[in-house]
N, C-alpha and C positions, 0 to 999 in steps of 0.2 A: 463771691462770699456772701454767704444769710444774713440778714441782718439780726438773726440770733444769735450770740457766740463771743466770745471773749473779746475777739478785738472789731466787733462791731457792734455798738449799742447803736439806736433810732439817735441821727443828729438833732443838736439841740437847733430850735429855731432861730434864724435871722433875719433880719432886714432885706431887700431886696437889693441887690445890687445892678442900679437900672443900667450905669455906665457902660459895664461890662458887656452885660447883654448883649449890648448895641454895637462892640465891639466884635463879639463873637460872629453875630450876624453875619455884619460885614467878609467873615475869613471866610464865609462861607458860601460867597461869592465870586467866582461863577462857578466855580466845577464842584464843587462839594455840595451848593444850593441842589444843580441836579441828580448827586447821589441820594439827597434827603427824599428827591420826590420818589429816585426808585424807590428806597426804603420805605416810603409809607406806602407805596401802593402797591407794590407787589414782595415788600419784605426782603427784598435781598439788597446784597453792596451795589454801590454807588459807585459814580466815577472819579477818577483822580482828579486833583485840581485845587486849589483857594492856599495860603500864606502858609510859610514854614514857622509860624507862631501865631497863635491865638489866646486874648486873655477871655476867654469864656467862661466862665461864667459869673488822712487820713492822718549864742556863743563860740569862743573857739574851742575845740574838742577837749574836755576837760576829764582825765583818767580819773580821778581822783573821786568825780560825781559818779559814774558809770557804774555798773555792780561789777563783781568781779567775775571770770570768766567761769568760776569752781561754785558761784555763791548758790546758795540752793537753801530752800525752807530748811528747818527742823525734819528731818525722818520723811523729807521727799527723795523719791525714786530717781538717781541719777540718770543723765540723757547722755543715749548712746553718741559716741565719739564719733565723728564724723568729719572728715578734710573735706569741704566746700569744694566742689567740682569748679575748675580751672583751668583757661586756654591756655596755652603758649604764648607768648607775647610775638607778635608779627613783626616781620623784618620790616615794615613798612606800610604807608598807610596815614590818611590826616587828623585817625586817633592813635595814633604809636603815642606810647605814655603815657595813656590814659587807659584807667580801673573802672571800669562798669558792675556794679555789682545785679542780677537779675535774681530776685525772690518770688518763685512760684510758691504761690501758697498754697497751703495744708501740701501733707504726704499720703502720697496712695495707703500708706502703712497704717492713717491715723485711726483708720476703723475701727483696726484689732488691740487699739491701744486708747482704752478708755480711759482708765484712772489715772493711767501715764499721761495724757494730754490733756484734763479735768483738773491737775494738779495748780494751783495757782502760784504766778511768777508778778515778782515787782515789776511795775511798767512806771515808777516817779509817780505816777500822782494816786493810784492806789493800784490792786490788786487782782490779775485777772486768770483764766486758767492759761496755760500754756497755749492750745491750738484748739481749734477743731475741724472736726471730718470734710469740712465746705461743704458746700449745695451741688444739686447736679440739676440735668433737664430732667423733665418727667416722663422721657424715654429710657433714663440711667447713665448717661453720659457726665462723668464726672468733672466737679469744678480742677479736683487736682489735676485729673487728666490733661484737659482743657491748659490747665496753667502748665505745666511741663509742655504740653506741644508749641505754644506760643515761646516760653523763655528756651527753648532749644531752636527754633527759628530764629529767633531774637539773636543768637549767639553766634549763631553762623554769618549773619549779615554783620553784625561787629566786630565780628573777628576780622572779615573783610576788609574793613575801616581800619584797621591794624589794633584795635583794643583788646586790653588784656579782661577776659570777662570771665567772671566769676558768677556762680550757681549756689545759694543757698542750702538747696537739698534738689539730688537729680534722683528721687525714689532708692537711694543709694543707703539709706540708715529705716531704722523699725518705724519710725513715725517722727515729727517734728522736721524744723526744730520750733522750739517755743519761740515765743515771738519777743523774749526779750532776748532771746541768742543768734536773730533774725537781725537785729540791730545791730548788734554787737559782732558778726560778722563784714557787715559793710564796714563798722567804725574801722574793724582790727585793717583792712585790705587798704584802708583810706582813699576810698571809693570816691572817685571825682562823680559821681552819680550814682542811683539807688533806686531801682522802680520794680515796684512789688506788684505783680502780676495775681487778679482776683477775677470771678465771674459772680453777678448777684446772683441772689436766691428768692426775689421779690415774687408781687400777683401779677398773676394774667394782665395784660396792659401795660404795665411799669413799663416801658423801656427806653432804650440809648444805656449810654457811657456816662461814666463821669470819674473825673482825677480829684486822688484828696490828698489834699497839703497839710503840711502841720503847723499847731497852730501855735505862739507864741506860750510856751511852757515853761515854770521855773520853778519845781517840785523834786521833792528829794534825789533822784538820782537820774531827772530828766531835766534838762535846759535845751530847747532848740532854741532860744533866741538866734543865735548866729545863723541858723540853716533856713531861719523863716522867708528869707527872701531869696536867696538862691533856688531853694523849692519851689518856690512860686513861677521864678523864673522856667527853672525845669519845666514842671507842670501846665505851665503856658505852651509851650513850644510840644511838650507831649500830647495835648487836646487838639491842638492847632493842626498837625501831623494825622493823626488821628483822624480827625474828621477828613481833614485833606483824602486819605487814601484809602477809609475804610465807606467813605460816604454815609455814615452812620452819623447821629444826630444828640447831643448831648441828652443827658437823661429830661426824665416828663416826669418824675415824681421825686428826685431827691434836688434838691439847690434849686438855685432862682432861676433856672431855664440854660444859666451860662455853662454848667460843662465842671465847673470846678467847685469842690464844695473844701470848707477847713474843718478838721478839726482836733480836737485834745486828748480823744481818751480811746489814742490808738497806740501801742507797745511800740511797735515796728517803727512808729511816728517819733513819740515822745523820747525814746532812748538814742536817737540815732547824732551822730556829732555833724552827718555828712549830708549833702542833698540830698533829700529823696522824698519819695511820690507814692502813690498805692493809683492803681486804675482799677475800677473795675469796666468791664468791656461789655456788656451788655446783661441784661437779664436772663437767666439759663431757664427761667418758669414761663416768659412768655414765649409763646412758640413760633412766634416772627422773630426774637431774637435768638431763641434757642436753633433756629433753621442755621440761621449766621456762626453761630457759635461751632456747632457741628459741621461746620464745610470748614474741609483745609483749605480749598482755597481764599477764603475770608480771614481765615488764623493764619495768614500768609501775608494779606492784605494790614491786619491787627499788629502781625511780628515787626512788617515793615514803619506802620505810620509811629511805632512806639518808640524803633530803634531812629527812624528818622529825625524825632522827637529831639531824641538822647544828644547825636551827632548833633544839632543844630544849639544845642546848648552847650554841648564841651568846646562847642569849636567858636563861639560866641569870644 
């Protein structure tokens, strides 16, 4: 995801969080330590290995606060109807009964749909466009792409697990959906987990990952207090996973080095009643990350350490 764009403004500064850090390090030890070294020296993934949680380093579900499902500005453009792409529930498996919900972000569609996804949607603490087109590499390989290829990986291997998993948007509607009806799909499914699949858009250099939590909010139609520590939790074990498999190394230019960055003035974040995470998985501008991004087999690597992520907190 750019960090130009609705639901990504430049995070606001914090404190170093040295604990964590030192934490992170640790997960990253032994086998992920030597995926870091292939990753800096010759840019590709790394090998499997280090803890099924890492803390390294975007209330109870209240109807009543939530918008409604119909609510729309004054004289804005209705959004196309769309049934949320969804597995079959598996006979079997150590996530039977358990709802995943996977949000790949932006829709291949959003390009041709400007003013439709420029239109602004309550997000609780104020007011942002619906969507936008995402980032791509600077060969043209797109973030949406990118994100559909990973949450249909993703779904395959959770299916496995016997989870009932649900898709926000599978390229299946004109564009969207907004990011307050991103939310509001997880809340409706009552998603025991929620991770919204992003690629940045940063400079030459920027790279790694890094997971974003939400942050403690209590603004007109957003309250996560309740989800702030299950997400975190989430989002722990999804970094931890991550690094584990993808051998890739938390980001070098957004958070304190650990992997995890919070914040408040994310739709998808602040609307939601249920756990959930936003990753972005490396930078599609730098071309060591962008190599990574473009190989299925890395987006294979990416599908696996997210979903491994997920499983290790449902099943917590």
């Amino acid at each position: 995801m750019s960090y130009v764009g609705p639901d990504f403004e430049p995070p606001q500064n914090r404190r170093p969080r040295r604990g964590l850090l030192t934490v992170a390090l640790a997960a990253l030890v032994p086998g992920a330590l030597l995926g870091w070294l292939v990753y800096e020296t010759v840019g590709g993934p790394g090998d499997e290995g280090g803890s099924g949680r890492a803390t390294v380093r975007s209330s109870p579900p209240a109807a009543s606060s939530a918008p409604a499902d119909d609510a729309k500005e004054p004289g804005a453009a209705p959004e196309p109807a769309a049934t949320p792409s969804a597995s079959a529930p598996a006979a079997s498996g150590p996530l039977k009964g358990k709802v995943v919900v996977i949000d790949p972000g932006h829709n291949p569609g959003n390009f041709q749909h400007a003013s439709e996804i420029n239109r602004k949607v309550d997000i609780g603490t104020n007011s942002k466009e619906c969507d936008t087109t995402g980032t791509s590499t600077n060969d043209g390989y797109t973030e949406a792409k990118f994100t559909l290829d990973v949450a249909h990986r993703m779904r395959t291997l959770l299916e496995k697990q016997g989870a009932t998993v649900k898709l926000t948007q599978d390229a299946d509607r004109p564009y969207g959906p907004c990011v307050d009806e991103r939310a509001r799909i997880g809340n409706r499914a009552k998603a025991d987990a929620v991770v919204s699949i992003h690629a940045d858009g940063s400079g030459a250099g920027n790279r790694g990952f890094h997971v974003i939590l939400p942050g403690a909010v209590h603004s007109g139609a957003a309250d996560t207090r309740a989800i702030v520590d299950p997400s975190r939790d989430l989002g722990e074990r999804v970094a931890g996973r991550f690094v584990a498999v993808t051998g890739s190394a938390p980001s070098n230019y957004i958070g304190d080095g650990g992997g995890l960055v919070t914040r408040k003035d994310l739709g998808g974040l602040n609307l939601s009643t249920v756990p959930k995470v936003f990753i972005e998985c490396g930078n599609m501008r730098d071309s060591k990350d962008a190599a990574l991004l473009i190989s299925g087999a890395w987006r294979q690597k990416a599908a696996r350490g997210i979903s491994e992520g997920i499983t290790g907190f449902l099943n917590s």
